[in-house]
mmCIF file as Biopython writes it, N, C-alpha, C and O atoms, coordinates in Angstrom:
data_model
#
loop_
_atom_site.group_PDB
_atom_site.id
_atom_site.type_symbol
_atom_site.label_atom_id
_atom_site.label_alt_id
_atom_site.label_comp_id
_atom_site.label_asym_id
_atom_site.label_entity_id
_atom_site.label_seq_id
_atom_site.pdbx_PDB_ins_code
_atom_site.Cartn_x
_atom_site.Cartn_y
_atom_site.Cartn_z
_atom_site.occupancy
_atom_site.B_iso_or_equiv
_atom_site.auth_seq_id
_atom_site.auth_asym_id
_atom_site.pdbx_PDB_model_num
ATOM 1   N N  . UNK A ? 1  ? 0.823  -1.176  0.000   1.0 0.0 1  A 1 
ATOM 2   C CA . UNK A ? 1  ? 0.000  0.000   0.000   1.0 0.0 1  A 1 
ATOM 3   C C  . UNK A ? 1  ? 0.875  1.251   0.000   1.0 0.0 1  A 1 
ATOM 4   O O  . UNK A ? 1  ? 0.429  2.257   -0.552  1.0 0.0 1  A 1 
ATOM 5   N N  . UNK A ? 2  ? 2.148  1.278   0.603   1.0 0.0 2  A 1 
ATOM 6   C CA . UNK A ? 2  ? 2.891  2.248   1.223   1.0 0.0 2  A 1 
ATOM 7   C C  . UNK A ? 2  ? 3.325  2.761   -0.697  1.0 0.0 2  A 1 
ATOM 8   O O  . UNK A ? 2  ? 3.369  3.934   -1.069  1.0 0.0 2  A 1 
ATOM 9   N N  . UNK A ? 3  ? 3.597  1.493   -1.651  1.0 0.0 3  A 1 
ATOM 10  C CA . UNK A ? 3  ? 4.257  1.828   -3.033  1.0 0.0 3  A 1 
ATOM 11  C C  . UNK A ? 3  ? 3.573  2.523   -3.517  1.0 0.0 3  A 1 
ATOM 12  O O  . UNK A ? 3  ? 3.983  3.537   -4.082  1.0 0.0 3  A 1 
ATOM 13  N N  . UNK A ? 4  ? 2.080  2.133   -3.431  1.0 0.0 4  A 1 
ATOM 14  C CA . UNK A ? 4  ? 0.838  2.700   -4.362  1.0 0.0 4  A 1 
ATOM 15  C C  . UNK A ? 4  ? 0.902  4.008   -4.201  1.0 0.0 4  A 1 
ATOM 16  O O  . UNK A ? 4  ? 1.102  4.734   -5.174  1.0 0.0 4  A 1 
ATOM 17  N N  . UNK A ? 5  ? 0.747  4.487   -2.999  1.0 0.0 5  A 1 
ATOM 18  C CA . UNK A ? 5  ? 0.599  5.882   -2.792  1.0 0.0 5  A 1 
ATOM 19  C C  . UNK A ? 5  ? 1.715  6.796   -2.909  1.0 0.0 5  A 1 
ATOM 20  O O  . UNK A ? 5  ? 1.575  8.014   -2.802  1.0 0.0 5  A 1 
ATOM 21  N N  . UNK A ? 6  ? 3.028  6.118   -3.169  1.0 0.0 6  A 1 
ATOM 22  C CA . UNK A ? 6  ? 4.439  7.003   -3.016  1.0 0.0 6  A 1 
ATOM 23  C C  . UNK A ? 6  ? 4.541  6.931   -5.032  1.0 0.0 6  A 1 
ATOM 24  O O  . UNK A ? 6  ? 5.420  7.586   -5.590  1.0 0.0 6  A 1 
ATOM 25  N N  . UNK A ? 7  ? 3.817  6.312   -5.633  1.0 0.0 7  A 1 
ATOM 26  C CA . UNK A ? 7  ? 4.246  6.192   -7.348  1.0 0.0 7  A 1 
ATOM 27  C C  . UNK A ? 7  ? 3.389  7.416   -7.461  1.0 0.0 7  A 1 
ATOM 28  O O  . UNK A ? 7  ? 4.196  8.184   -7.983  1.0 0.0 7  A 1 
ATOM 29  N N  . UNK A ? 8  ? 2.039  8.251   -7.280  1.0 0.0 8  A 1 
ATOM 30  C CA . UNK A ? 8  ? 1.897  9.190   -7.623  1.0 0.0 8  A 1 
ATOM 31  C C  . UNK A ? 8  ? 2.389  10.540  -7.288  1.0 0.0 8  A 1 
ATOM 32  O O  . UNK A ? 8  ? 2.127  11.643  -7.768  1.0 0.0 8  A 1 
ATOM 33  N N  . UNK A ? 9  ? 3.144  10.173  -6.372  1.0 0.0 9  A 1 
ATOM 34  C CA . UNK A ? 9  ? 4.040  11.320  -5.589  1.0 0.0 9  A 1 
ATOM 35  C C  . UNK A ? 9  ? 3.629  12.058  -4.076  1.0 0.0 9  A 1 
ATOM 36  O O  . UNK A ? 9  ? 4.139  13.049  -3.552  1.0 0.0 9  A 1 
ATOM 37  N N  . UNK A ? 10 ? 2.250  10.980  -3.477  1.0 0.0 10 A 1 
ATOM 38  C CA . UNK A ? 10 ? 2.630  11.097  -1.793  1.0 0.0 10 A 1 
ATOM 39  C C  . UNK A ? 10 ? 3.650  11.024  -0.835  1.0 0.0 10 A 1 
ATOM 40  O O  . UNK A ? 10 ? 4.455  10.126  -0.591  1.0 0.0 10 A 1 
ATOM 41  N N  . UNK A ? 11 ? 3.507  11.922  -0.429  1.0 0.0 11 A 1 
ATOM 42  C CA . UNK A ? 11 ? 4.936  11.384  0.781   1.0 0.0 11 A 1 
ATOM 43  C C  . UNK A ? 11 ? 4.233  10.995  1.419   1.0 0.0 11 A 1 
ATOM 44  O O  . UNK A ? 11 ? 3.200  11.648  1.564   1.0 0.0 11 A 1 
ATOM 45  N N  . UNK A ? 12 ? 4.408  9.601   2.226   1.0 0.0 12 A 1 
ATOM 46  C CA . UNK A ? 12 ? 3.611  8.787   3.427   1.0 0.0 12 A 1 
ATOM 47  C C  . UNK A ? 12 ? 4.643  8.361   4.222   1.0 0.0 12 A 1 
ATOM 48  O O  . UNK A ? 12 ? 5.596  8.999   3.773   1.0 0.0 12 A 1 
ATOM 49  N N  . UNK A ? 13 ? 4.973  7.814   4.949   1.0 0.0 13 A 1 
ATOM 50  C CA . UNK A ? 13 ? 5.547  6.737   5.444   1.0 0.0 13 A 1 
ATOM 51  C C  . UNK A ? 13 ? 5.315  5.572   5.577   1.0 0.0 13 A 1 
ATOM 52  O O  . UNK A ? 13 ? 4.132  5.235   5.626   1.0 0.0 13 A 1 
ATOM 53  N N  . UNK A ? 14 ? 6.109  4.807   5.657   1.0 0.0 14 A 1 
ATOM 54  C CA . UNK A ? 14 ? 5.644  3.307   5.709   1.0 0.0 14 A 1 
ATOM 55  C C  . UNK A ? 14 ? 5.168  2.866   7.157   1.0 0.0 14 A 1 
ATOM 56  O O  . UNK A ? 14 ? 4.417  1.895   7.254   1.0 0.0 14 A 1 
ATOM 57  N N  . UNK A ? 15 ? 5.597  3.575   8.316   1.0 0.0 15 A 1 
ATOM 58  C CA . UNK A ? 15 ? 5.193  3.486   9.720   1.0 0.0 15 A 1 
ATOM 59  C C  . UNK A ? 15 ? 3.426  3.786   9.756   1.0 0.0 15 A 1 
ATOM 60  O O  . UNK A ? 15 ? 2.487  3.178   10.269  1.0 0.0 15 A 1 
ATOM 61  N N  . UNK A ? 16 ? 3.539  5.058   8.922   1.0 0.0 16 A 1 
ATOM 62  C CA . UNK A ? 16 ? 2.049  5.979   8.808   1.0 0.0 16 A 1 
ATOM 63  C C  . UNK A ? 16 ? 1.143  4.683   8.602   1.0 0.0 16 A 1 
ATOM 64  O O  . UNK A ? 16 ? 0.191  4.258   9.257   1.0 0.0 16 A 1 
ATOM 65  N N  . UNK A ? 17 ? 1.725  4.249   7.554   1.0 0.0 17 A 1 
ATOM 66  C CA . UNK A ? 17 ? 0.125  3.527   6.775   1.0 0.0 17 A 1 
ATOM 67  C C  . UNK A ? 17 ? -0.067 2.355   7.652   1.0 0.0 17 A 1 
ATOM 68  O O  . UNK A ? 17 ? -1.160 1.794   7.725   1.0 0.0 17 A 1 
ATOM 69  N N  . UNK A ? 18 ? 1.254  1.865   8.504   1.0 0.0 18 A 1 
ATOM 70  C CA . UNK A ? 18 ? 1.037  0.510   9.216   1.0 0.0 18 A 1 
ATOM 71  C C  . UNK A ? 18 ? 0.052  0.958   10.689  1.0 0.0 18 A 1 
ATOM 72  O O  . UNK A ? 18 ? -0.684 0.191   11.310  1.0 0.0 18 A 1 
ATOM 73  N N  . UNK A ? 19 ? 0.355  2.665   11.039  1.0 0.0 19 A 1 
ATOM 74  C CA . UNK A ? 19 ? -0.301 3.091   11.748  1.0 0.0 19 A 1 
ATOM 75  C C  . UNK A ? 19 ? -2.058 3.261   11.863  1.0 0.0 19 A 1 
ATOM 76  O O  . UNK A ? 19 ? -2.836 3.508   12.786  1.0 0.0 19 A 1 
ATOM 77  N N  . UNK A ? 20 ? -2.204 2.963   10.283  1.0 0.0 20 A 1 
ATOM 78  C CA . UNK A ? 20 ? -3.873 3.992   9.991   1.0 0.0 20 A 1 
ATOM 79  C C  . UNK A ? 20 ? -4.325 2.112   9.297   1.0 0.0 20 A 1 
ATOM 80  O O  . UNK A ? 20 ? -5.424 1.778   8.854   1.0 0.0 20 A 1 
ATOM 81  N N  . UNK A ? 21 ? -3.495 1.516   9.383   1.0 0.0 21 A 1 
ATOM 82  C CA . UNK A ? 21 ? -4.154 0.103   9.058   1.0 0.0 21 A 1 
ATOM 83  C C  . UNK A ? 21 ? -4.290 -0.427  10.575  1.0 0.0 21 A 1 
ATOM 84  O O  . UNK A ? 21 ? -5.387 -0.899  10.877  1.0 0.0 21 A 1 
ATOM 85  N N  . UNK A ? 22 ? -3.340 -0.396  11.500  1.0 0.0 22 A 1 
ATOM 86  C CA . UNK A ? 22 ? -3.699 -0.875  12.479  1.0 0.0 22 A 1 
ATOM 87  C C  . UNK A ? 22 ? -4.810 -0.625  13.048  1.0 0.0 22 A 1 
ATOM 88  O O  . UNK A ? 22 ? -5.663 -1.468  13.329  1.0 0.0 22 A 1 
ATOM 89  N N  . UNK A ? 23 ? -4.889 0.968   13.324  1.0 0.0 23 A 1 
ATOM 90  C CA . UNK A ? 23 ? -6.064 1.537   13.915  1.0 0.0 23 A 1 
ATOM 91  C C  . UNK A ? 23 ? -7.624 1.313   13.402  1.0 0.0 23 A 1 
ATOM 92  O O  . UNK A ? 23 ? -8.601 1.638   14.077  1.0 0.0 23 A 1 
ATOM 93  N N  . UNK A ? 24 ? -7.674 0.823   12.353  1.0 0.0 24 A 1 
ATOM 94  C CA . UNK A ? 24 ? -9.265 0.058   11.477  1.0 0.0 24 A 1 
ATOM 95  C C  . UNK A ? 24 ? -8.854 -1.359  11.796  1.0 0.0 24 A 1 
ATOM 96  O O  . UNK A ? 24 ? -9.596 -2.141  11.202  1.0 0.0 24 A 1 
ATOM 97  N N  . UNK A ? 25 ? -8.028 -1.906  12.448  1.0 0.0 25 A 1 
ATOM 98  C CA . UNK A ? 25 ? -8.242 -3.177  12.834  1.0 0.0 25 A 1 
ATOM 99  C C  . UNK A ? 25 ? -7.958 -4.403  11.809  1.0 0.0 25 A 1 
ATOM 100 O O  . UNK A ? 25 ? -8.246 -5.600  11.792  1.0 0.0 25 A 1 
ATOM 101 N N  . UNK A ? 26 ? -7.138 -3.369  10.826  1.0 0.0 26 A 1 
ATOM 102 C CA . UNK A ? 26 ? -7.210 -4.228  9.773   1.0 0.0 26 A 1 
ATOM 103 C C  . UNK A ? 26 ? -5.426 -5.303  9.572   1.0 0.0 26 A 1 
ATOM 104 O O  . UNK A ? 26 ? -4.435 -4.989  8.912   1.0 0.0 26 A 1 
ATOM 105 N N  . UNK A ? 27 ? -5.596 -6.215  10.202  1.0 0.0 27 A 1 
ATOM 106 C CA . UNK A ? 27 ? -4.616 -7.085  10.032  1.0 0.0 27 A 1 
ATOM 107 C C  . UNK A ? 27 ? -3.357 -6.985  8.649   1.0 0.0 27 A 1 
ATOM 108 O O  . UNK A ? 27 ? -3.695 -6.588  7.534   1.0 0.0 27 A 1 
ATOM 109 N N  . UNK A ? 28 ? -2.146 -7.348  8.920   1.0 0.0 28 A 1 
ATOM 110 C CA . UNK A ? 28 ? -1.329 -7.819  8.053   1.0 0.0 28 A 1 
ATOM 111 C C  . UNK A ? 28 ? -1.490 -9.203  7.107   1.0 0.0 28 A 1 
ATOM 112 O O  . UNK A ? 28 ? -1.667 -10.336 7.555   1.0 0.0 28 A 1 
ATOM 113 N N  . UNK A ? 29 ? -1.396 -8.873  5.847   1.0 0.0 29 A 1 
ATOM 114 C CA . UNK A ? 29 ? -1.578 -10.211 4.836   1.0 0.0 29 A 1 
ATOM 115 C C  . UNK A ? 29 ? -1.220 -11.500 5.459   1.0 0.0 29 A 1 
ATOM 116 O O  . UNK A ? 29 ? -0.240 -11.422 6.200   1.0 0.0 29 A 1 
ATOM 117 N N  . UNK A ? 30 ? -1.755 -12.652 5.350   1.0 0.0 30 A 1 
ATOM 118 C CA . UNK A ? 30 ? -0.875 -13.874 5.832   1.0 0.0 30 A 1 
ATOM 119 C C  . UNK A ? 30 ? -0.232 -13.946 4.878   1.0 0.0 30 A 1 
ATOM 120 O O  . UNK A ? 30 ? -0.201 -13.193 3.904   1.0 0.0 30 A 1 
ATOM 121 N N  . UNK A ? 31 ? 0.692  -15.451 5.233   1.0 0.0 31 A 1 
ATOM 122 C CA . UNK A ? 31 ? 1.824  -15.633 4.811   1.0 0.0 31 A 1 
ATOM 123 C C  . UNK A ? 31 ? 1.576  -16.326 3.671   1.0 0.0 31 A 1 
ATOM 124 O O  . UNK A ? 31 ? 1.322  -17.117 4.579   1.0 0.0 31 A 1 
ATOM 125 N N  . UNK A ? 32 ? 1.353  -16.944 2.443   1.0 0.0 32 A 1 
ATOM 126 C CA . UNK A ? 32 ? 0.845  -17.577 1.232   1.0 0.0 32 A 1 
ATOM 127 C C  . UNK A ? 32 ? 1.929  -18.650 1.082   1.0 0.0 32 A 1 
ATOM 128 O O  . UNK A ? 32 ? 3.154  -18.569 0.997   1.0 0.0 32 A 1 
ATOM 129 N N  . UNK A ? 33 ? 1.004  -19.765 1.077   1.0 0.0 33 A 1 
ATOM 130 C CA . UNK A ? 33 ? 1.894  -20.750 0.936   1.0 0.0 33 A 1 
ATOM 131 C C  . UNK A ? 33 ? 1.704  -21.471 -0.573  1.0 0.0 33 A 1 
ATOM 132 O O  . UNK A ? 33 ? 1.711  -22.701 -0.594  1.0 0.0 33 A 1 
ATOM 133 N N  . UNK A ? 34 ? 1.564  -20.866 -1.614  1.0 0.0 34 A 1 
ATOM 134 C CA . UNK A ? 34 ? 1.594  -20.941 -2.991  1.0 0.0 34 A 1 
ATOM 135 C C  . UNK A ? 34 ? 2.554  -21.289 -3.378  1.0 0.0 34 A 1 
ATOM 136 O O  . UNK A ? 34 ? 3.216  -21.911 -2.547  1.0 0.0 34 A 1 
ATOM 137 N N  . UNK A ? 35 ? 3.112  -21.141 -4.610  1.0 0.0 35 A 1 
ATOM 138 C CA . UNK A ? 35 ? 4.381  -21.269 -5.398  1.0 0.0 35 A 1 
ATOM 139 C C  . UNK A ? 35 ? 4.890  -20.069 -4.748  1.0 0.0 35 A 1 
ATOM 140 O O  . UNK A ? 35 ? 4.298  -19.398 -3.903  1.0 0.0 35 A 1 
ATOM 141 N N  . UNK A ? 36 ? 6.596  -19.776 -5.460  1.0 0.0 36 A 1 
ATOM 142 C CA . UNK A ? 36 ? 6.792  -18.758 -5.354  1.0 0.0 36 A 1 
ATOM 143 C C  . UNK A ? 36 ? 6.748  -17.898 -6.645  1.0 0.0 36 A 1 
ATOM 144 O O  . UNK A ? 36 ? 6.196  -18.298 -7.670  1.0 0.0 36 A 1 
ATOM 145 N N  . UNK A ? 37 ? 7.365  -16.689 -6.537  1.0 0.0 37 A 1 
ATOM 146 C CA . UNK A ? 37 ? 7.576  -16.239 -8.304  1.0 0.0 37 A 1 
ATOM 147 C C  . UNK A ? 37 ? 7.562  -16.948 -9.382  1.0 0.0 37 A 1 
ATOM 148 O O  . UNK A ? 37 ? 6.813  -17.211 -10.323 1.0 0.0 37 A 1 
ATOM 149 N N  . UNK A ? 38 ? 9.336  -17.356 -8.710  1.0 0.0 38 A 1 
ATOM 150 C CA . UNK A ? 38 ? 10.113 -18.413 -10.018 1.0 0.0 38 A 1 
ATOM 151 C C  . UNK A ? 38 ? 9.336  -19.400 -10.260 1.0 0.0 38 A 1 
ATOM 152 O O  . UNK A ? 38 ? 9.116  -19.439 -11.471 1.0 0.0 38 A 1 
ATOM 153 N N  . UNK A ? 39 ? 8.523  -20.667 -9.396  1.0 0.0 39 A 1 
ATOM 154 C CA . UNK A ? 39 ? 7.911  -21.783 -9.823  1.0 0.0 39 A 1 
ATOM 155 C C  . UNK A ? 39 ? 6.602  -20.995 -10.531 1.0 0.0 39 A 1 
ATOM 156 O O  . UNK A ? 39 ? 6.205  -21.684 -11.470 1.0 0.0 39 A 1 
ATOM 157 N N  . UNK A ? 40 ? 5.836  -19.808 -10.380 1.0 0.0 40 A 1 
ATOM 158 C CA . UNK A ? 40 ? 4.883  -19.872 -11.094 1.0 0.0 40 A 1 
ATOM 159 C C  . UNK A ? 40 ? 5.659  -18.985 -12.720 1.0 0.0 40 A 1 
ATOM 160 O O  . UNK A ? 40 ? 5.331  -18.941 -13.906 1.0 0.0 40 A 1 
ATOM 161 N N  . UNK A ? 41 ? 6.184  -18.717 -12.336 1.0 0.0 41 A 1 
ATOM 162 C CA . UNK A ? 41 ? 7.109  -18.169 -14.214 1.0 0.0 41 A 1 
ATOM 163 C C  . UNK A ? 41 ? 7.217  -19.350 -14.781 1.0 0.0 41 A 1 
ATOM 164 O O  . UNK A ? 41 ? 6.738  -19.620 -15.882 1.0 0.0 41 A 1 
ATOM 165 N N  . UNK A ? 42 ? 8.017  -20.325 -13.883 1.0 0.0 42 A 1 
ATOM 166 C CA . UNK A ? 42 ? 8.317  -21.509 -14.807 1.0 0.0 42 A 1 
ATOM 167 C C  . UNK A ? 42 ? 7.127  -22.348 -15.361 1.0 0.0 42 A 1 
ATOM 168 O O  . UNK A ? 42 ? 6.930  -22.509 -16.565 1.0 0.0 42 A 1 
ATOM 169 N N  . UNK A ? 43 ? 6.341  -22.874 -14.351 1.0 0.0 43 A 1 
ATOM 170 C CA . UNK A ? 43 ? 4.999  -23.661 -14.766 1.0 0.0 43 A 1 
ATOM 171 C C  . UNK A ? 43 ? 4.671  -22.847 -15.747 1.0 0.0 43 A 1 
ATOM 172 O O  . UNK A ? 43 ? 5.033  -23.436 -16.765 1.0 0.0 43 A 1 
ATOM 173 N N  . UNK A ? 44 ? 3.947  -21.303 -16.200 1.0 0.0 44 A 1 
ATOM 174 C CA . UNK A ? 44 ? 3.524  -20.578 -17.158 1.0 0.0 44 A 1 
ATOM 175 C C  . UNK A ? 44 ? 4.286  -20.694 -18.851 1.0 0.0 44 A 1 
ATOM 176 O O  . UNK A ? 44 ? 3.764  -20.640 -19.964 1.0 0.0 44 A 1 
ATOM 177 N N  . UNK A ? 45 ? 5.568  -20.851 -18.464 1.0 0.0 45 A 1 
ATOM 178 C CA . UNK A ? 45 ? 6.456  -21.028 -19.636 1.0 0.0 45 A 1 
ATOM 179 C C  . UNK A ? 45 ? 6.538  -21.701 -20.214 1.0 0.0 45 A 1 
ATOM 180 O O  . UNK A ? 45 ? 6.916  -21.677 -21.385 1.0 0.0 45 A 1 
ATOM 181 N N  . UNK A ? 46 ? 5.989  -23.096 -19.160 1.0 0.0 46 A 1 
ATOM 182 C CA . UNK A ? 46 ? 5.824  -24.347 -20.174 1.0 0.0 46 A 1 
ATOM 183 C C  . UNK A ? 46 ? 4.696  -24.493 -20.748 1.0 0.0 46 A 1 
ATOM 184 O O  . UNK A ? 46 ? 4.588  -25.030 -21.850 1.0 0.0 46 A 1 
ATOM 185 N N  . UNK A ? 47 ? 3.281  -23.831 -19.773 1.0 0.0 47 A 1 
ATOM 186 C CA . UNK A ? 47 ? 2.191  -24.203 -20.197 1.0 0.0 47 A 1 
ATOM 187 C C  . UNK A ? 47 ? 1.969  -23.504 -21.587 1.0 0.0 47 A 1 
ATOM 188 O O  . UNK A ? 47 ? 1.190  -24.035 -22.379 1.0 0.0 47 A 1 
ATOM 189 N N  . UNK A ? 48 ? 2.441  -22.656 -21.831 1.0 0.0 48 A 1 
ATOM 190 C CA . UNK A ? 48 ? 1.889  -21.377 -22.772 1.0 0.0 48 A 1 
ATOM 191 C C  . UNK A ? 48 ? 3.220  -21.795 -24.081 1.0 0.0 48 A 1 
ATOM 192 O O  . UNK A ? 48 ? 4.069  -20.915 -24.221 1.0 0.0 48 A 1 
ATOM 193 N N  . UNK A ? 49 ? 3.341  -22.799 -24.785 1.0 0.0 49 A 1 
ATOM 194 C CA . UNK A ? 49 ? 4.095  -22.563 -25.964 1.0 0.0 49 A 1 
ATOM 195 C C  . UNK A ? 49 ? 4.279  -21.538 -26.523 1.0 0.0 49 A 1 
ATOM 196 O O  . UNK A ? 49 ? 3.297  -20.809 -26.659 1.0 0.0 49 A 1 
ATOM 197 N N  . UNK A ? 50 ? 5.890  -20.983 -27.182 1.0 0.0 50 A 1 
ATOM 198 C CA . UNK A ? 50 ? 5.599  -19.712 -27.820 1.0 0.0 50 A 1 
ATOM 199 C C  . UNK A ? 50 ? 5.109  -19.843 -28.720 1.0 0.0 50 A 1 
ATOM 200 O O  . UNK A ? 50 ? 4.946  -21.013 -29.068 1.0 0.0 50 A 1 
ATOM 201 N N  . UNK A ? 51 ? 4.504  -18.574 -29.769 1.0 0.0 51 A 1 
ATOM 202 C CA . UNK A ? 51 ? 3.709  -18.617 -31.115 1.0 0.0 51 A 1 
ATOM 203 C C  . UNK A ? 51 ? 4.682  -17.952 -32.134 1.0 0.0 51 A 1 
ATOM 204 O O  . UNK A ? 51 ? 4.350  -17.827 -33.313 1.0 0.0 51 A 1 
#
């Protein structure tokens, strides 16, 4: 969230936003136990032949 708002040219802090998320009660992402990057690039590369 902290990127989103600093690419149009907010200054925020990254403390700020962990501050104004805490305070709505709103939890940190869990941890995703998915692929990571690389295994989902790779699976995609194979699935998708080039044209």
């Amino acid at each position: 969230m902290h990127g989103e708002l600093v690419q149009p040219g907010y200054q925020v802090g990254a403390s700020t936003v962990w501050t104004i998320l805490r305070s709505a009660h709103v939890d940190p992402a869990p941890r995703r136990s998915g692929p990571t990057w690389r295994q989902f690039l790779h699976t995609q590369a194979h699935a998708h032949p080039r044209l």
